[in-house]
PyMOL commands that place a pseudoatom at each C-alpha (Angstrom):
pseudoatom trace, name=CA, resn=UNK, resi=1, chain=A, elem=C, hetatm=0, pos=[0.000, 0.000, 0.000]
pseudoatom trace, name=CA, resn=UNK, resi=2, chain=A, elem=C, hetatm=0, pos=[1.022, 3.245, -0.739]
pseudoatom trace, name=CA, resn=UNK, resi=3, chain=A, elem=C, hetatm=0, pos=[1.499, 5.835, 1.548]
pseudoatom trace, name=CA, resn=UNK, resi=4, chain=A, elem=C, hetatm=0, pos=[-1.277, 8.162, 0.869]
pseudoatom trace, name=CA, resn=UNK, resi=5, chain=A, elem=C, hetatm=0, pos=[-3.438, 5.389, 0.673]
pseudoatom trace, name=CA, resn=UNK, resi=6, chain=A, elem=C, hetatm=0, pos=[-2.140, 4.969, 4.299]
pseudoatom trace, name=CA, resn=UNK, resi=7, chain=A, elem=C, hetatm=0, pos=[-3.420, 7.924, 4.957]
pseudoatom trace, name=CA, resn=UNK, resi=8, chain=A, elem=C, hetatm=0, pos=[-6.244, 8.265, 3.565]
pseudoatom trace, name=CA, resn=UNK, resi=9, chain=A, elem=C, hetatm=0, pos=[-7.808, 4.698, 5.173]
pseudoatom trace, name=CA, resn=UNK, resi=10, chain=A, elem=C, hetatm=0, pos=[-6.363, 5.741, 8.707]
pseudoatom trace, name=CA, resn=UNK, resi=11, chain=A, elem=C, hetatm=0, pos=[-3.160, 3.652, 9.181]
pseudoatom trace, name=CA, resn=UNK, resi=12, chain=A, elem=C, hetatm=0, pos=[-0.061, 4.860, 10.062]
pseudoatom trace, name=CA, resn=UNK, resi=13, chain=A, elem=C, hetatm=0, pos=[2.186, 6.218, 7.422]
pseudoatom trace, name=CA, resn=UNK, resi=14, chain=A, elem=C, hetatm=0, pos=[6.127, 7.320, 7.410]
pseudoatom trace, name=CA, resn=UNK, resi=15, chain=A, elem=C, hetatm=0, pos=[6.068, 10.684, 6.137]
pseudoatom trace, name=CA, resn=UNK, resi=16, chain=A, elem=C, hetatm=0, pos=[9.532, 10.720, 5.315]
pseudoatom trace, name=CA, resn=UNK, resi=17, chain=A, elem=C, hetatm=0, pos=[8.962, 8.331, 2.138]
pseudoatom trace, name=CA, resn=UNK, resi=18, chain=A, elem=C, hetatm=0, pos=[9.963, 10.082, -0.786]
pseudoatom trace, name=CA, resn=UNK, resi=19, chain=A, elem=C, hetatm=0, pos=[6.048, 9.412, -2.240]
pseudoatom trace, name=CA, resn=UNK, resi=20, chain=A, elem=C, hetatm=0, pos=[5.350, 11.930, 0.498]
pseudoatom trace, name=CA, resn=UNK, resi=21, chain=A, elem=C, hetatm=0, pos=[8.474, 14.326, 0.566]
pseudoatom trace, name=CA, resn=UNK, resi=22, chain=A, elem=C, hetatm=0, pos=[8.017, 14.654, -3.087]
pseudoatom trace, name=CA, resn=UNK, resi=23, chain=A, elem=C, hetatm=0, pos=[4.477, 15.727, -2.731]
pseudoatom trace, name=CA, resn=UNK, resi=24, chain=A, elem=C, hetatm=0, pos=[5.562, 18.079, -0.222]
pseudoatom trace, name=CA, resn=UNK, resi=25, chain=A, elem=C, hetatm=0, pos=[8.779, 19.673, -1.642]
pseudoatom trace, name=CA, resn=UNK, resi=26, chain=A, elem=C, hetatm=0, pos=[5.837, 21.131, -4.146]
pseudoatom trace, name=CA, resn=UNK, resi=27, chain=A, elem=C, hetatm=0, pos=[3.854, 22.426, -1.870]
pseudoatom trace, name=CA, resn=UNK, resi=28, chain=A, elem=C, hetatm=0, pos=[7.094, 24.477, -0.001]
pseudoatom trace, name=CA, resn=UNK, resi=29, chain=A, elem=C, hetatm=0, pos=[8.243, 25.296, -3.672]
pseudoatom trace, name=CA, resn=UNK, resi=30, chain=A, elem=C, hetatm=0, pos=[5.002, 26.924, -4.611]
pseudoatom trace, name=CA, resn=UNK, resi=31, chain=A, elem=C, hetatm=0, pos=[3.946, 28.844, -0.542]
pseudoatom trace, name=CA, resn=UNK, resi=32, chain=A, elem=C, hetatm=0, pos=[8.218, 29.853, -0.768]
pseudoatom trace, name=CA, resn=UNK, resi=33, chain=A, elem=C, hetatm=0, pos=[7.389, 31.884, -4.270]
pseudoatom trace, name=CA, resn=UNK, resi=34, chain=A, elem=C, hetatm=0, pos=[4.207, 32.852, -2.895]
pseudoatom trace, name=CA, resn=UNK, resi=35, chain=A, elem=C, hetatm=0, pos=[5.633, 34.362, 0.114]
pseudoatom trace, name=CA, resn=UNK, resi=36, chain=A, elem=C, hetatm=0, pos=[8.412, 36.253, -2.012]
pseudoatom trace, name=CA, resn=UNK, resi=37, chain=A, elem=C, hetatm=0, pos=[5.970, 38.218, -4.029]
pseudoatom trace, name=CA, resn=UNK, resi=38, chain=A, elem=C, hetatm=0, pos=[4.472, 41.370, -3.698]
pseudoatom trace, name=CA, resn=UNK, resi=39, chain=A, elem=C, hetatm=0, pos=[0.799, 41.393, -2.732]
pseudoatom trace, name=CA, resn=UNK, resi=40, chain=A, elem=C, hetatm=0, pos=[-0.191, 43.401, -6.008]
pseudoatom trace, name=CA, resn=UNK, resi=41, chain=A, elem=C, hetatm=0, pos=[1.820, 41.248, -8.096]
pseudoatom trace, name=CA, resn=UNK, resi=42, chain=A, elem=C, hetatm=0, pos=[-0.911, 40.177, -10.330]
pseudoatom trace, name=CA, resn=UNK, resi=43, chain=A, elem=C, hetatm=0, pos=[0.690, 36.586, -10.884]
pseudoatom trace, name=CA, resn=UNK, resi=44, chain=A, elem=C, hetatm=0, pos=[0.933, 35.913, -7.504]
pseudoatom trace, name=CA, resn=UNK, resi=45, chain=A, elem=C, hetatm=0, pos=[-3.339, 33.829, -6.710]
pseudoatom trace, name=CA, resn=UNK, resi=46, chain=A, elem=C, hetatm=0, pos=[-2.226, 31.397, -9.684]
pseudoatom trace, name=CA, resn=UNK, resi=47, chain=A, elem=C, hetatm=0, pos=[0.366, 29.911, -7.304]
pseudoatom trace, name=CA, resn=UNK, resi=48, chain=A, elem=C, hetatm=0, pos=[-2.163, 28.630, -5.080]
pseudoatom trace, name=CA, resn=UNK, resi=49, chain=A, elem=C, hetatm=0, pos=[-4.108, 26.920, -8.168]
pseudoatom trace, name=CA, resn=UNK, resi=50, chain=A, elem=C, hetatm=0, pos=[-1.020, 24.738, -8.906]
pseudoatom trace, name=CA, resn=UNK, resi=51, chain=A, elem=C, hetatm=0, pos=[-0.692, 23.095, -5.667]
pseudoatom trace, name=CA, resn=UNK, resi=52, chain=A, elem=C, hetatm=0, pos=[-4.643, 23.501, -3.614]
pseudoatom trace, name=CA, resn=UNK, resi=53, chain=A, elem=C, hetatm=0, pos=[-6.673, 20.109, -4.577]
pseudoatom trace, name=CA, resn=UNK, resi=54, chain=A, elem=C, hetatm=0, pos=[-9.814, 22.648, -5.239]
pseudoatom trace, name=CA, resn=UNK, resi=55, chain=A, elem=C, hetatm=0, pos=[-9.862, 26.292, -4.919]
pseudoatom trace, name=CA, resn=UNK, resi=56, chain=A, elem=C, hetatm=0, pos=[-13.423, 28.208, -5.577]
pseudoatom trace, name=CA, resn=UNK, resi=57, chain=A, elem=C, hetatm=0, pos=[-12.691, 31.692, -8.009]
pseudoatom trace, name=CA, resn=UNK, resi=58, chain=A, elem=C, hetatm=0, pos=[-12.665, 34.094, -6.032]
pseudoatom trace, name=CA, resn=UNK, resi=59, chain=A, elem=C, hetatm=0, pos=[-9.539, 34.047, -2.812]
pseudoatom trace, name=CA, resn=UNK, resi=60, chain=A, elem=C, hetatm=0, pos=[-7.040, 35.691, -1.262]
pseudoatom trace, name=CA, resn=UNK, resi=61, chain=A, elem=C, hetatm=0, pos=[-4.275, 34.670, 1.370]
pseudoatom trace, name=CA, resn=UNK, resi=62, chain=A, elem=C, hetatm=0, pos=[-2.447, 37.599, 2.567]
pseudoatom trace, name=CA, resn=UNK, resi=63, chain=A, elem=C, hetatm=0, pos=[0.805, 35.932, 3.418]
pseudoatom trace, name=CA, resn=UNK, resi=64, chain=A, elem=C, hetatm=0, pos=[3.266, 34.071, 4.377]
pseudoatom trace, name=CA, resn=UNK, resi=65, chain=A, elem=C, hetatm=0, pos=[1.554, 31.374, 3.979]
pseudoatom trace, name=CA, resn=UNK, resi=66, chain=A, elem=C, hetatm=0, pos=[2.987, 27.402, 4.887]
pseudoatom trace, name=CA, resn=UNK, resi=67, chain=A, elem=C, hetatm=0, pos=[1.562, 24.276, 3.512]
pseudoatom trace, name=CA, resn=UNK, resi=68, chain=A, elem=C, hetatm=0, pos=[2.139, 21.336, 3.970]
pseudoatom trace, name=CA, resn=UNK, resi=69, chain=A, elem=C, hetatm=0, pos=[0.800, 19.054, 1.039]
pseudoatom trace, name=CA, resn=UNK, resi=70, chain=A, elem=C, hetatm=0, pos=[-1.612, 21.373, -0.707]
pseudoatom trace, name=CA, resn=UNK, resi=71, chain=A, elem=C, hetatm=0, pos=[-3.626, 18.562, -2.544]
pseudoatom trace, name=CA, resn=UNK, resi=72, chain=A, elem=C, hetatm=0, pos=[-5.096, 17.499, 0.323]
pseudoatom trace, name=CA, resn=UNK, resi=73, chain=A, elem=C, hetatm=0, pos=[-6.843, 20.362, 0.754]
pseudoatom trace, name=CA, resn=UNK, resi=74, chain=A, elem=C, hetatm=0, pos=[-10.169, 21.743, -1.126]
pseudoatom trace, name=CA, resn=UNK, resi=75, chain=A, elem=C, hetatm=0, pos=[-11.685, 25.072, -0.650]
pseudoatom trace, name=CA, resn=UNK, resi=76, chain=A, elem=C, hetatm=0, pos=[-14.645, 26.974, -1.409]
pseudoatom trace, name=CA, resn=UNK, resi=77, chain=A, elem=C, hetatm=0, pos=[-15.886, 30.373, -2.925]
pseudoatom trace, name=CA, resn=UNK, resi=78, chain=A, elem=C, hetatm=0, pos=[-14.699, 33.472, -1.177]
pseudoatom trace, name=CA, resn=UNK, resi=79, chain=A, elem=C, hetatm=0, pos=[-11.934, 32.565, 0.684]
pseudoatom trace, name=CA, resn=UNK, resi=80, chain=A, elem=C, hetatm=0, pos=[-9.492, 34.966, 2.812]
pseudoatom trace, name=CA, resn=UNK, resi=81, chain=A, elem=C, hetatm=0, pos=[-6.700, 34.229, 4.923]
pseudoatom trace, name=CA, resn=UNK, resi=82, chain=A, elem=C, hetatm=0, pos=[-4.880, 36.599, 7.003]
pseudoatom trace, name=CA, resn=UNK, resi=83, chain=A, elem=C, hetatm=0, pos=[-0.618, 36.854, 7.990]
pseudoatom trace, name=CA, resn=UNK, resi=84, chain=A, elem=C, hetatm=0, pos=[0.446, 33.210, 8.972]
pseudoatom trace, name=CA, resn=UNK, resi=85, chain=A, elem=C, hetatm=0, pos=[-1.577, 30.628, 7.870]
pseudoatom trace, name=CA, resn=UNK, resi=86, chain=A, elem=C, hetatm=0, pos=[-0.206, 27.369, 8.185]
pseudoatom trace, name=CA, resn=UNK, resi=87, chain=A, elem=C, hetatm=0, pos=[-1.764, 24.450, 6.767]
pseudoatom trace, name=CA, resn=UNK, resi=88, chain=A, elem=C, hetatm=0, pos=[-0.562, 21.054, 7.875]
pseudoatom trace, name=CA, resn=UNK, resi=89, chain=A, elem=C, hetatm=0, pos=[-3.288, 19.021, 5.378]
pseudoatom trace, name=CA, resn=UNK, resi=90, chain=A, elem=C, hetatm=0, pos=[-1.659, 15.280, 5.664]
pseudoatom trace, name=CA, resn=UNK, resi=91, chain=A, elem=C, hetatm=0, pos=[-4.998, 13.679, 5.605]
pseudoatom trace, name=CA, resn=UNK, resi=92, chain=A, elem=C, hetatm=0, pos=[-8.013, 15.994, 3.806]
pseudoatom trace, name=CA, resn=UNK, resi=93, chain=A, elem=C, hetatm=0, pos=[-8.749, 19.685, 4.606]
pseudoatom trace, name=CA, resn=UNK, resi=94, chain=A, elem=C, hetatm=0, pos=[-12.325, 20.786, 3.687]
pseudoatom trace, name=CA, resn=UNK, resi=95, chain=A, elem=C, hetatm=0, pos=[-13.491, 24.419, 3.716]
pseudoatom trace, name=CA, resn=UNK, resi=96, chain=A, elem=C, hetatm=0, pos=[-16.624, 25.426, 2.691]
pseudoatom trace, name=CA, resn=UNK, resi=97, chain=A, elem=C, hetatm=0, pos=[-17.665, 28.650, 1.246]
pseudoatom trace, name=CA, resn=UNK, resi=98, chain=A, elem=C, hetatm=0, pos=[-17.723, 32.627, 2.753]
pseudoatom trace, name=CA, resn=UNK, resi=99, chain=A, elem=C, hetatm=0, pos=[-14.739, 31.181, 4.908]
pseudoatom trace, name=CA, resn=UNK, resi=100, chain=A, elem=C, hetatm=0, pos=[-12.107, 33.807, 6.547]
pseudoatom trace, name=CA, resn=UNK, resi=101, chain=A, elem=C, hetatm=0, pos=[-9.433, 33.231, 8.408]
pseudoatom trace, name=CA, resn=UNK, resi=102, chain=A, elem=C, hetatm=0, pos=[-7.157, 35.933, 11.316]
pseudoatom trace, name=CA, resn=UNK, resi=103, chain=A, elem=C, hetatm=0, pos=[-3.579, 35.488, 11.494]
pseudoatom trace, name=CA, resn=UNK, resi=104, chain=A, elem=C, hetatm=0, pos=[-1.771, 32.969, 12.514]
pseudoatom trace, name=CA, resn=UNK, resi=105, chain=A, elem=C, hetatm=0, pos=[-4.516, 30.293, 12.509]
pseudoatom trace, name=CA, resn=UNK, resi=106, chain=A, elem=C, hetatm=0, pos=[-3.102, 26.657, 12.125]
pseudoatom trace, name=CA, resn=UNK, resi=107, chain=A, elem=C, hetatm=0, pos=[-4.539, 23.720, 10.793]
pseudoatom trace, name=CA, resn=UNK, resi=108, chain=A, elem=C, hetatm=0, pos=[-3.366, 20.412, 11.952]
pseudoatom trace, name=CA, resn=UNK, resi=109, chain=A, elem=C, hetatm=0, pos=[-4.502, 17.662, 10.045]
pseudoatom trace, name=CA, resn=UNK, resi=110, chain=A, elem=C, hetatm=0, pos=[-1.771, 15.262, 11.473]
pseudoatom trace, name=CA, resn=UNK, resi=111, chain=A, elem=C, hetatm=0, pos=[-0.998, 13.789, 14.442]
pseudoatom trace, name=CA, resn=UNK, resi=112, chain=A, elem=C, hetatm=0, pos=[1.815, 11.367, 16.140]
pseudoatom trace, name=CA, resn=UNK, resi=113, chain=A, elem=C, hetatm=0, pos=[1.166, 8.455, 18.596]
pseudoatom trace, name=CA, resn=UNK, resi=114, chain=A, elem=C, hetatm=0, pos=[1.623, 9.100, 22.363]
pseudoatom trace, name=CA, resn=UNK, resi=115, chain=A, elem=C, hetatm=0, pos=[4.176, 6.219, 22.984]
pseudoatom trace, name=CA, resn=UNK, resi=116, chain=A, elem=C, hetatm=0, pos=[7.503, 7.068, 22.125]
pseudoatom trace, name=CA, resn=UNK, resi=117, chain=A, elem=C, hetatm=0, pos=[8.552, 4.047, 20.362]
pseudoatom trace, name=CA, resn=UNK, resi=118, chain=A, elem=C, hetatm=0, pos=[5.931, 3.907, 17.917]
pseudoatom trace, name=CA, resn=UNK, resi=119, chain=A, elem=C, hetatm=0, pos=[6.563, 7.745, 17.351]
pseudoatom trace, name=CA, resn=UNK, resi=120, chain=A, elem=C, hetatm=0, pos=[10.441, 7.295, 16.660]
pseudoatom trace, name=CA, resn=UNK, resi=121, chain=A, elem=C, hetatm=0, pos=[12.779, 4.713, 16.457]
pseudoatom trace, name=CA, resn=UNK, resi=122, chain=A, elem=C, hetatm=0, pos=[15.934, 3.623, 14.570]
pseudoatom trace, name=CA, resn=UNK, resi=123, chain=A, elem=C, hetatm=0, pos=[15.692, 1.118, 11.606]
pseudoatom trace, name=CA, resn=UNK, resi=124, chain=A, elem=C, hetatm=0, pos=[18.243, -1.963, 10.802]
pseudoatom trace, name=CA, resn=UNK, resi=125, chain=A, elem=C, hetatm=0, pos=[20.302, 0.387, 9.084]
pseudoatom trace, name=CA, resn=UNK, resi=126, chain=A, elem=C, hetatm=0, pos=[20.533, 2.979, 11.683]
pseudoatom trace, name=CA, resn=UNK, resi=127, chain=A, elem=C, hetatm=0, pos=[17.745, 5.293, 9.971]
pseudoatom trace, name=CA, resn=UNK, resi=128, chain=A, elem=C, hetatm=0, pos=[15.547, 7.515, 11.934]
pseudoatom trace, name=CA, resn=UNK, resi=129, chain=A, elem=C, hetatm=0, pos=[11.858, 6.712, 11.395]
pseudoatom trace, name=CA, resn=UNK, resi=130, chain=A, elem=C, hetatm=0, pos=[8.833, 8.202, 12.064]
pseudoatom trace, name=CA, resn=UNK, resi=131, chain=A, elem=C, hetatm=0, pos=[5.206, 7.315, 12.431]
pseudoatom trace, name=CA, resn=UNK, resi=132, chain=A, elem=C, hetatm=0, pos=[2.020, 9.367, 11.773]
pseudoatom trace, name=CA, resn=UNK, resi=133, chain=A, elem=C, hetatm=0, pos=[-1.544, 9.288, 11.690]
pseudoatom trace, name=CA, resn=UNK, resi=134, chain=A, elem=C, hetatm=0, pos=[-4.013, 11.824, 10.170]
pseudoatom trace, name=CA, resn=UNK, resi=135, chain=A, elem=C, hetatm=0, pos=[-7.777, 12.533, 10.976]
pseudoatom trace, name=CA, resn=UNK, resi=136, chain=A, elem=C, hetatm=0, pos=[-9.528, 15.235, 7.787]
pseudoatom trace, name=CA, resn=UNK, resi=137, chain=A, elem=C, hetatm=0, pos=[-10.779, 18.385, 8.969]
pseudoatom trace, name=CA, resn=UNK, resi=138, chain=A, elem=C, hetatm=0, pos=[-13.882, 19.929, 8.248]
pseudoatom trace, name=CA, resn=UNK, resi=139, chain=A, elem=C, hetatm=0, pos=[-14.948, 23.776, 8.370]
pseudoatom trace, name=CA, resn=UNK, resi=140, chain=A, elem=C, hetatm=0, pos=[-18.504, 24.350, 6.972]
pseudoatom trace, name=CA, resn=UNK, resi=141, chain=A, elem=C, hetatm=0, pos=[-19.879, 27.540, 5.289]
pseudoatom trace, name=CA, resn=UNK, resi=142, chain=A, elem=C, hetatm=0, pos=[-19.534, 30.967, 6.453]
pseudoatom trace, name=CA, resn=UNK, resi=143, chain=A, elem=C, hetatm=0, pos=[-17.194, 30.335, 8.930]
pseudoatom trace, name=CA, resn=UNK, resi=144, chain=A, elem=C, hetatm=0, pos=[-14.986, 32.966, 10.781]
pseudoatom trace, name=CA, resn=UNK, resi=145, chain=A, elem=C, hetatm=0, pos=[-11.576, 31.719, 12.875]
pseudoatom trace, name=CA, resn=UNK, resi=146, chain=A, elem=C, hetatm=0, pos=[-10.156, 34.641, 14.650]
pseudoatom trace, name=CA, resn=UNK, resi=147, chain=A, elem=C, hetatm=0, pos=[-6.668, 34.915, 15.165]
pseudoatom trace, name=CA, resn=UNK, resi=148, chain=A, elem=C, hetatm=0, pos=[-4.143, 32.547, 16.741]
pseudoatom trace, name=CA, resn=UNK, resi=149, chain=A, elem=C, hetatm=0, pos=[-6.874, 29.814, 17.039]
pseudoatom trace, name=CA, resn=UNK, resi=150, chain=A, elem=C, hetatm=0, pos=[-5.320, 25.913, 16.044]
pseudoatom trace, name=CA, resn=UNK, resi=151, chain=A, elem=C, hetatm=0, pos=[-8.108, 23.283, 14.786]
pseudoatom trace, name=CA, resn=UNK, resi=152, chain=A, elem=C, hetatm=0, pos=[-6.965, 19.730, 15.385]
pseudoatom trace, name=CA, resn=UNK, resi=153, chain=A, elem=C, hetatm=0, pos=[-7.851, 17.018, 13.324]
pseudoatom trace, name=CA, resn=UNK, resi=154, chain=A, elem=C, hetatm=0, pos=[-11.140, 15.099, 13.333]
pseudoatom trace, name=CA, resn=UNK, resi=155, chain=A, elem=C, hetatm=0, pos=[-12.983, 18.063, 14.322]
pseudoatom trace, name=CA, resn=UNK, resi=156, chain=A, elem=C, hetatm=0, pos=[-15.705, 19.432, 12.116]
pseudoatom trace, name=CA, resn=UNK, resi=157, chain=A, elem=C, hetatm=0, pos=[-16.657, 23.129, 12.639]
pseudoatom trace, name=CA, resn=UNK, resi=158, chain=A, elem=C, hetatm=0, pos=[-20.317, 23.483, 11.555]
pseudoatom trace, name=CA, resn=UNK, resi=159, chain=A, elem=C, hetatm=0, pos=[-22.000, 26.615, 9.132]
pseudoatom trace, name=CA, resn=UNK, resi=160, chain=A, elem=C, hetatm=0, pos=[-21.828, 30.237, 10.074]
pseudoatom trace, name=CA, resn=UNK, resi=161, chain=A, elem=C, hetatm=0, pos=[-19.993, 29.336, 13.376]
pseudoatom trace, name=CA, resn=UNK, resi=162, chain=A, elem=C, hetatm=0, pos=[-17.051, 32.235, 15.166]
pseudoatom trace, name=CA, resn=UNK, resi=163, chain=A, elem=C, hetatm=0, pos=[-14.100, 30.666, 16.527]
pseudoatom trace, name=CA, resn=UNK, resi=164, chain=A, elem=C, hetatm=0, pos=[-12.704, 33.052, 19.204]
pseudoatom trace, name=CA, resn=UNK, resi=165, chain=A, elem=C, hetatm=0, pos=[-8.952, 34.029, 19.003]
pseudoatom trace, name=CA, resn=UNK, resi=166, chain=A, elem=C, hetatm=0, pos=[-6.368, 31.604, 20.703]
pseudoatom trace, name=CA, resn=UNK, resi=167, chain=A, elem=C, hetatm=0, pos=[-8.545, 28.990, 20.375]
pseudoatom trace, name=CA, resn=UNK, resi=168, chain=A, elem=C, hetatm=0, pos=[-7.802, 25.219, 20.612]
pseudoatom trace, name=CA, resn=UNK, resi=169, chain=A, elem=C, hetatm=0, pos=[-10.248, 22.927, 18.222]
pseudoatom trace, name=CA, resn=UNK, resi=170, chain=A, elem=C, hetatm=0, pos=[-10.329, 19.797, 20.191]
pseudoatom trace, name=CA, resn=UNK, resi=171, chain=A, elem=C, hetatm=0, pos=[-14.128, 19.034, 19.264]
pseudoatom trace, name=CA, resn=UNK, resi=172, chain=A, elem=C, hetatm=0, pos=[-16.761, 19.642, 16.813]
pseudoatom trace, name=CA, resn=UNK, resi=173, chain=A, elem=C, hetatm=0, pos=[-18.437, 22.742, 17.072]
pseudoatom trace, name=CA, resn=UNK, resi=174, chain=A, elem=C, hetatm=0, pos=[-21.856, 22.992, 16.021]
pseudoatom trace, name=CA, resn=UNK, resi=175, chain=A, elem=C, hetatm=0, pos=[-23.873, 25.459, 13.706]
pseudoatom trace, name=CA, resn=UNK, resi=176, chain=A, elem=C, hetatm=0, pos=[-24.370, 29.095, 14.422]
pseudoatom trace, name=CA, resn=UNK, resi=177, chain=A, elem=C, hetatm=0, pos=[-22.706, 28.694, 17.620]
pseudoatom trace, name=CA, resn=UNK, resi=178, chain=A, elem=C, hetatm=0, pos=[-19.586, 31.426, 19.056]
pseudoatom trace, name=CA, resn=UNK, resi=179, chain=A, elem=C, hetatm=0, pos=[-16.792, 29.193, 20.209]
pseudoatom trace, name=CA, resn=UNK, resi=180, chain=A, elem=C, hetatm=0, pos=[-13.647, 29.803, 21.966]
pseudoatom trace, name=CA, resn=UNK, resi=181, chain=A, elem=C, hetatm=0, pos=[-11.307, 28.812, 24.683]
pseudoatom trace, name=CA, resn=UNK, resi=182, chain=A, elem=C, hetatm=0, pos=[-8.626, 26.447, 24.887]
pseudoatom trace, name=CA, resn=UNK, resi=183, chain=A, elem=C, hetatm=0, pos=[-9.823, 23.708, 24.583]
pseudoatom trace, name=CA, resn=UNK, resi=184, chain=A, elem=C, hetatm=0, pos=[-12.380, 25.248, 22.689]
pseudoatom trace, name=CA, resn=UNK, resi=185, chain=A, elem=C, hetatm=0, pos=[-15.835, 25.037, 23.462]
pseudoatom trace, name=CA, resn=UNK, resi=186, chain=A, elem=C, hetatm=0, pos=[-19.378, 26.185, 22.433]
pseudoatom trace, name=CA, resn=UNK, resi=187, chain=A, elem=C, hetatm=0, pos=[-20.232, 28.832, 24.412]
pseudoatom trace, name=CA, resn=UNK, resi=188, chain=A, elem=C, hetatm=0, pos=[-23.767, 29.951, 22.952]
pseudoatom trace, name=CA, resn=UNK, resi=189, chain=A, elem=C, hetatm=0, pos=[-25.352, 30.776, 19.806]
pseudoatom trace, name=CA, resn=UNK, resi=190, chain=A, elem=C, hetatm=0, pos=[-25.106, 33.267, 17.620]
pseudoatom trace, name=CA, resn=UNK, resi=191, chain=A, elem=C, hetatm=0, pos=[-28.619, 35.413, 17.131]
pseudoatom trace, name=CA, resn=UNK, resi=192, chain=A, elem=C, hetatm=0, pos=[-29.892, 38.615, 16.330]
pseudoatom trace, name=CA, resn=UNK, resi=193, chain=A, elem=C, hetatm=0, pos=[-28.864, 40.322, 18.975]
pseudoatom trace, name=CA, resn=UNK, resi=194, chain=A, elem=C, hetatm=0, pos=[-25.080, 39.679, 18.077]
pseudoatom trace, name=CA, resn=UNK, resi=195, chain=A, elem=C, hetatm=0, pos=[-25.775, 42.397, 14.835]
pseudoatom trace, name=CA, resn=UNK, resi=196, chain=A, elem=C, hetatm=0, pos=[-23.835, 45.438, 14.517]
pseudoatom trace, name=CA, resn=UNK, resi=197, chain=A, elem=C, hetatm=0, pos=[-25.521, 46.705, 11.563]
pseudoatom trace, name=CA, resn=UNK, resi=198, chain=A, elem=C, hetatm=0, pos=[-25.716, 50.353, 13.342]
pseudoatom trace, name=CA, resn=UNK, resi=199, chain=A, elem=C, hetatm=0, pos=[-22.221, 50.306, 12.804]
pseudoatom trace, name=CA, resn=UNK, resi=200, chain=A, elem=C, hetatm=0, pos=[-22.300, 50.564, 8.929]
pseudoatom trace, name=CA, resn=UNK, resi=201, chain=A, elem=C, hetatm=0, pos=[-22.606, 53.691, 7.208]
pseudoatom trace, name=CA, resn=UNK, resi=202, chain=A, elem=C, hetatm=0, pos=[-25.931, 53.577, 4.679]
pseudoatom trace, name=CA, resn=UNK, resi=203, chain=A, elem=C, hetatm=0, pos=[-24.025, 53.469, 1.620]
pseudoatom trace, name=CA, resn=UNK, resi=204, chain=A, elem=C, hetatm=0, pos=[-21.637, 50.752, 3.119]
pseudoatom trace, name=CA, resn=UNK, resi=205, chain=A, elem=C, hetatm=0, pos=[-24.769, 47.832, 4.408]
pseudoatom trace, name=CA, resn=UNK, resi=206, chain=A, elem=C, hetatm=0, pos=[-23.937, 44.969, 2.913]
pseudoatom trace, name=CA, resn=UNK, resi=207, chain=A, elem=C, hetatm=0, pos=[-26.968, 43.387, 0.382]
pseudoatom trace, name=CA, resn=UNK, resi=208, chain=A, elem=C, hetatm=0, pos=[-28.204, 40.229, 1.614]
for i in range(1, 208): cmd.bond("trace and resi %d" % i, "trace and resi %d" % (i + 1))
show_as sticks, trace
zoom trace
């Protein structure tokens, strides 16, 4: 078995197998030339398109930007990322649409076993290796993650929900629900009484 198909049915896998490296060395290629370009340089969105699995039209990550495999990963329409964002998409990332992002937020689709010897070891021929195992993540529609906040994987984030900053995703979070807190929790939802259209200007309300 391959080692993405390790991944992908939930075994462990050895990331450093050059089926995996390879994959990866793309990914660092592309987010490296990414990261040395200016933010007007109009070439610069067409970097993500050669690496992201699925990418909607219409994005923007502001930079520097770290990922790990690229591929794995699938994104919706109207996407924004902030300074920082680190994606770490071993097994599957999924974002859904109206999605954006504060700095620094990390996803961690990867994970390493608790007991030491089955994390690292030495082979017959004196080798370092390494063991992994990967659980997707899933963010739904119109979600917002506020800065600093890390999302481990397994956990599904549900539509329209607000992840507080410096938040740890440990657990699902449901729809329309504020969440934050390390580990992160639901705290209540999200209503009416959370608008701030006061705050806008006529000629600036959004159309809905």
């Amino acid at each position: 078995m391959k080692e993405e198909e390790k991944i992908f049915g939930g075994w462990m896998f050895d990331p450093r197998k050059k089926e995996l490296k390879d994959l990866k060395h793309k990914a660092h290629q592309a987010c490296k030339r990414y990261n040395e370009r200016d933010e007007y340089d109009s070439d610069r969105a067409a970097i993500i398109k050669e690496i992201i699995g699925n990418i909607g039209d219409t994005y923007y990550f502001q930079g520097p930007i770290q990922i790990n495999y690229g591929c794995h990963t699938f994104i919706g329409e109207n996407f924004f990322a902030n300074f920082n964002l680190t994606i770490m998409d071993d097994a599957r990332i999924y974002i859904g649409d109206n999605v954006c992002f504060g700095p620094n937020v990390s996803l961690m689709a990867t994970n390493h076993p608790l007991i030491a010897d089955e994390r690292m070891g030495i082979d017959e021929n004196g080798n370092t290796t390494m063991a992994e195992y990967a659980e997707d993540i899933h963010i739904g529609n119109n979600v917002w993650i506020a800065c600093n906040t890390v999302v481990i994987g397994g956990v599904h984030i549900g539509d329209h929900a607000v992840i507080g900053a410096g938040s740890v995703v440990t657990k699902d979070i449901p729809d329309h629900y504020l969440a934050y807190g390390n580990p992160c929790r639901p705290i209540r939802p999200i209503t009416e009484k959370d608008s701030k259209a006061h705050l806008f200007l006529p000629e600036d309300r959004p159309s809905k």
